[in-house]
LOZARO-764018 format. One record per residue (C-alpha): y, x, z; residue number from 1. Coordinates in Angstrom, 3 decimals. Layout:
BEGIN
R  Y  X  Z  NUM
...
//
This chain:
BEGIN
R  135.796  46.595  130.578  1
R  137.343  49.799  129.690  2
R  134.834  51.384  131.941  3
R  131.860  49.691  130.023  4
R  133.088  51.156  126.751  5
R  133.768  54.699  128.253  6
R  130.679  54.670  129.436  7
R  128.502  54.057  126.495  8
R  131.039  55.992  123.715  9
R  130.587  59.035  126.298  10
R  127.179  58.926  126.698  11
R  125.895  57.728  123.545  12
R  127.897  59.969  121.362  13
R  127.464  62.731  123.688  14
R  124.145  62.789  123.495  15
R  123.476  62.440  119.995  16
R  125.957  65.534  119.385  17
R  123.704  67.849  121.390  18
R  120.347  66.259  120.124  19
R  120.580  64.838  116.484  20
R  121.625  67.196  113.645  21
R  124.539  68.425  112.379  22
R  125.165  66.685  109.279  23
R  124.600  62.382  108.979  24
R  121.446  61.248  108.231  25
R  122.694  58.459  106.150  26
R  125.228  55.440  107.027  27
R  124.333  53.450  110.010  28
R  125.265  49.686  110.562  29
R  125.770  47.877  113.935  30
R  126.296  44.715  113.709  31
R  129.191  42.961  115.970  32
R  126.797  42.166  119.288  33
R  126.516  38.312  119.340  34
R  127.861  36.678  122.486  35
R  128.758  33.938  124.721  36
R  132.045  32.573  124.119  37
R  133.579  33.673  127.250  38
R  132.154  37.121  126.443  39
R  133.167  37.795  123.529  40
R  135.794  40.105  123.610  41
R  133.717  42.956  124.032  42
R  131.031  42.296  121.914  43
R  133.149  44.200  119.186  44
R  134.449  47.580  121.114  45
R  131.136  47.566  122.332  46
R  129.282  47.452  118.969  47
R  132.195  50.017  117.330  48
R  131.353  52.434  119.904  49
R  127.295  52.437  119.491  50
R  127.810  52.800  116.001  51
R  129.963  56.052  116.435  52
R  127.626  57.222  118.180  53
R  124.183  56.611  116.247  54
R  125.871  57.329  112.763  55
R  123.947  60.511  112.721  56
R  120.771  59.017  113.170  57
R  120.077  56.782  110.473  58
R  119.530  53.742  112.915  59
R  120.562  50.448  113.009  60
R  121.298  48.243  116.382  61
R  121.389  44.676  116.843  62
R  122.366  43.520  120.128  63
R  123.598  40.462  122.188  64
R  125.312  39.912  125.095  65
R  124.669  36.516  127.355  66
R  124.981  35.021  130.412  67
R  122.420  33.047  132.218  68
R  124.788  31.576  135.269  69
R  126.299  34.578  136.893  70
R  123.955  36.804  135.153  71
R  124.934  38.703  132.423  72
R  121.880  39.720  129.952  73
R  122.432  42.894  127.441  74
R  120.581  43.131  125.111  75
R  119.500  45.654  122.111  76
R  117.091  46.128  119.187  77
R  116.615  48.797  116.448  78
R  115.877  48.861  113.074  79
R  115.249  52.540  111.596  80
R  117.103  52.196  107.911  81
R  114.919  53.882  105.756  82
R  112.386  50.767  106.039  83
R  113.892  48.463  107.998  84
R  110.919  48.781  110.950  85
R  112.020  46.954  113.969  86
R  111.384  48.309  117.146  87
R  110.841  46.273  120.736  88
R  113.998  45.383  122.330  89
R  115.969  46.814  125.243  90
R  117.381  45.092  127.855  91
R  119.534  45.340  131.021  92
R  120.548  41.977  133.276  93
R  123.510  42.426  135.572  94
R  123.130  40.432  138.728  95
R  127.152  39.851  137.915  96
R  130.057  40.799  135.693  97
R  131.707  43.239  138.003  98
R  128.521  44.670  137.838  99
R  127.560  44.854  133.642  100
R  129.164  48.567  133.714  101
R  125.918  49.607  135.553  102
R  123.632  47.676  133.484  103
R  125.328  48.837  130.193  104
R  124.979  52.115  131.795  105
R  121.189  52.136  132.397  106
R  121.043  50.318  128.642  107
R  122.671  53.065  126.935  108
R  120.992  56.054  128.680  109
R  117.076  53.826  127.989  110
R  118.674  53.449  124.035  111
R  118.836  56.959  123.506  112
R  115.959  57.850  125.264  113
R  114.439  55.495  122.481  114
R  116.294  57.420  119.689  115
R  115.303  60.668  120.549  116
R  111.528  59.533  120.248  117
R  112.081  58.084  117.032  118
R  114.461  60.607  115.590  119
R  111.340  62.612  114.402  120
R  109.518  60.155  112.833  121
R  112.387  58.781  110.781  122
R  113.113  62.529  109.033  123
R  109.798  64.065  108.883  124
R  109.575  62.921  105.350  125
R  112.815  63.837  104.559  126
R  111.827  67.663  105.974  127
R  108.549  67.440  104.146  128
R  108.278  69.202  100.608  129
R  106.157  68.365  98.222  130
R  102.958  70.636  97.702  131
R  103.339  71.716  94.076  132
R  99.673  72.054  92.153  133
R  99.289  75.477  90.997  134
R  96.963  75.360  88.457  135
R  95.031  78.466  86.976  136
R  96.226  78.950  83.549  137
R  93.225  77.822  80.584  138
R  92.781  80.121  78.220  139
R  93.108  79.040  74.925  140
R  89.694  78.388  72.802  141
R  89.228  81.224  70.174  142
R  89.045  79.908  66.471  143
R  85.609  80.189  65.064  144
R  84.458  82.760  62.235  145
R  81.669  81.490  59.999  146
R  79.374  84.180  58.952  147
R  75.469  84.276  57.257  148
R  73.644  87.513  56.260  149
R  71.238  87.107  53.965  150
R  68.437  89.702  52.977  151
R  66.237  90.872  49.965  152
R  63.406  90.314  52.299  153
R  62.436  94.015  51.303  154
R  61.492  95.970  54.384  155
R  64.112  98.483  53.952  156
R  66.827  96.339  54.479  157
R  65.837  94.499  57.562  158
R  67.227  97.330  59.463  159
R  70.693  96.719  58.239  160
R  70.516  93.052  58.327  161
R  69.642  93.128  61.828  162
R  72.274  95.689  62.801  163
R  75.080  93.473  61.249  164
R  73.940  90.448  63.397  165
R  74.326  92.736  66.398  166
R  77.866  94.061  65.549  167
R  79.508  90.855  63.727  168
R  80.113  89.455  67.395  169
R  81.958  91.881  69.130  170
R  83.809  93.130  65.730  171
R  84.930  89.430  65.539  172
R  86.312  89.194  69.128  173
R  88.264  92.302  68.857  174
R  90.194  90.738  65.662  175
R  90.837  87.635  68.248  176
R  88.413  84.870  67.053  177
R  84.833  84.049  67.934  178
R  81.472  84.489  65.678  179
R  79.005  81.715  64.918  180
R  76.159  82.191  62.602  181
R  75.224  79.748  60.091  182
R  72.807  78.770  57.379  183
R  73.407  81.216  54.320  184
R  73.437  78.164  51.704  185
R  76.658  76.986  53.409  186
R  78.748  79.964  52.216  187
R  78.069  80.099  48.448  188
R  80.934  80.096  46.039  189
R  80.738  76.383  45.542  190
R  80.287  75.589  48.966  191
R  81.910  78.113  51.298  192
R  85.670  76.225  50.906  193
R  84.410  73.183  51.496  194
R  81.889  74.182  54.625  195
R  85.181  75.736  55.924  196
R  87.611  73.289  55.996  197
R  85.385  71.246  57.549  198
R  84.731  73.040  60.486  199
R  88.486  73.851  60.790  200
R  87.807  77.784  61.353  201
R  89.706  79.395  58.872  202
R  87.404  82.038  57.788  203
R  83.606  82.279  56.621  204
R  81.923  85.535  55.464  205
R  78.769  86.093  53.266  206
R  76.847  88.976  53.658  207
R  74.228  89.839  50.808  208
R  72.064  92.648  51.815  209
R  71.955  94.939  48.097  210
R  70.609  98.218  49.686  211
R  69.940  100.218  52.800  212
R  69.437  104.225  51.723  213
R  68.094  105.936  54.322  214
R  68.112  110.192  54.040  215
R  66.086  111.297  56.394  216
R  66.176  114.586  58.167  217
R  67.409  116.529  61.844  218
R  70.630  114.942  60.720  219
R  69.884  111.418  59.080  220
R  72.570  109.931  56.526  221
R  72.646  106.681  55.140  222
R  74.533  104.463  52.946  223
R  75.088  100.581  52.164  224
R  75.312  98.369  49.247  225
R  76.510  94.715  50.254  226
R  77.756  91.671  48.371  227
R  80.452  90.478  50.858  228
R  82.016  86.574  49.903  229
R  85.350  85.807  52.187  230
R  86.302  82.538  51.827  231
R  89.490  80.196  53.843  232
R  89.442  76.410  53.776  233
R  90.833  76.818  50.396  234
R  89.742  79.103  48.226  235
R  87.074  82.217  47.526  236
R  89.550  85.266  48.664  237
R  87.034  87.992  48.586  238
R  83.912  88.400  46.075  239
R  82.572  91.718  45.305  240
R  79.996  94.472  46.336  241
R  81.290  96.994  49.130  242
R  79.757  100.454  48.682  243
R  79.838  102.448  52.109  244
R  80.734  106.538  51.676  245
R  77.584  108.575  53.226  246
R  77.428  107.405  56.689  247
R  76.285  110.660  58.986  248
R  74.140  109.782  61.935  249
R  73.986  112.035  64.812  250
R  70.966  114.891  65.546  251
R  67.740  112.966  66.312  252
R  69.548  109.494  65.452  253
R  67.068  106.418  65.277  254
R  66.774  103.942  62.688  255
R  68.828  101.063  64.073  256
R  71.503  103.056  65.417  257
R  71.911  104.882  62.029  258
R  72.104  101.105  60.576  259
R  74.550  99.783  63.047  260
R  76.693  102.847  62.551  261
R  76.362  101.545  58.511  262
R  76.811  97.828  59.210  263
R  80.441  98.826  60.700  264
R  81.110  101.022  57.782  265
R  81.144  97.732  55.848  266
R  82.929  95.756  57.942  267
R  85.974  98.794  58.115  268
R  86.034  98.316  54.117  269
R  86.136  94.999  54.353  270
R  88.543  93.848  57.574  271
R  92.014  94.795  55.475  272
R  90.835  92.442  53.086  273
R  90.478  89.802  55.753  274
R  93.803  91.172  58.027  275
R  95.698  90.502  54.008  276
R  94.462  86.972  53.056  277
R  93.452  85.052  56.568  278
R  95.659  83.832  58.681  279
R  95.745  84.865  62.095  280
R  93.289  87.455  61.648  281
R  94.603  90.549  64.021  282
R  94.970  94.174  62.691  283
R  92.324  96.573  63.872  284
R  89.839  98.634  62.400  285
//
């Protein structure tokens, strides 16, 4: 009997040494191998030995040991711990006792045959790492800036009411927020606070076209008169009329450009204003 046990302690353990890794898996159970009365004396040193030697491979073994007349039947079936998945049985019948050190031989050499299939499929997971999402980062939706621009309806102004239109966008964006043009009558002093708050934006602006003065000449000049209305969810902050300084256009200027370079002449007088009283409102010309 000593022989049996040598036999599958040596081979067993050896070869899970050389093939399974280093460090444990995980505890592994073998239960004491059920057996015919007469037989049972080894059923224990048996099972102690096979568990030595699969403790690295997160496997359990159930096993049996009978005799059928002078046979003797071995007989063993695993169970991989990590879900309790049985696997078919293995088996060995010695013709006699003298000879169950051969069968328990040819068992333990077919058992980890078996193991070393199944190894791999009972860590993948546990070598597997997660895929983490990158997700591209969402850049956060610029407040709103009401504004309006309202005209005499005299044709000298139309330049400069067109030119703000043009520049109120980008002039907006640079101070970090986002224009949206809307119906003049929702900005007046009794309304503006209230047309505001309601759209949750912070800031509306009034433009009231006074005056475009054009001087013409190789080097045109101009200068604006505006009624400008700032307003917060609150209150009125801002309610006057901005003058511009003479605005010099460049040799051969055109109309509109001569207006545009106006229309920001206004908005420089006014933008402290806004930078003092609005929240959020970045510095800038």
């Amino acid at each position: 009997m000593a022989k049996l046990v040598a036999v599958l302690a040596v081979m067993a353990l050896a070869s899970m040494t050389r093939d399974v890794c280093a460090e444990p898996a995980g505890a592994v159970g073998l239960y004491r191998l059920d057996t015919d009365k007469k037989l049972e004396i080894y059923g224990q040193p048996i099972a102690n030995e096979l568990a030595r030697a699969l403790t690295a491979a997160g496997i359990e073994v159930n096993g049996k040991i009978e005799s059928k007349g002078a046979e003797v039947v071995l007989t063993l079936t695993l169970h991989a711990l990590k879900n309790g998945e049985p696997y078919p049985p293995l088996s060995r019948t010695a013709s006699t006792i003298t000879k169950l050190d051969k069968a328990a031989a040819e068992l333990s050499a077919e058992l980890l045959a078996k193991v070393k299939l199944i190894l791999p499929t009972l860590h993948d997971d546990d070598n597997k790492q997660t895929p983490v999402e990158i997700k591209p980062p969402v850049a956060p939706k610029q407040k709103l800036a009401l504004y309006a621009v309202v005209a005499s309806g005299a044709a000298a102004d139309e330049p400069l009411r067109q030119a703000l239109g043009d520049v109120l966008a980008p002039w907006t964006q640079q101070h970090g927020r986002e224009a949206r043009l809307v119906d003049p009558k929702s900005l007046t002093a009794e309304l503006a606070a209230k047309t505001i708050a309601a759209s949750n934006t912070g800031l509306g602006v009034l433009f009231e076209i006074g005056e475009l003065v054009i001087e013409p000449g190789e080097v045109p000049m101009a200068s604006a008169r505006v009624h400008v209305r700032i307003a917060d969810g609150q209150n009125v902050l801002f309610d006057r009329v901005v003058v511009t300084d003479t605005v010099v256009g460049d040799k051969g200027m055109p109309l509109p450009a001569l207006a545009a370079r106006a229309a920001r002449a206004v908005l420089a007088i006014i933008a402290p204003a806004i930078h003092r009283k609005v929240s959020g409102w970045r510095a800038g010309d």
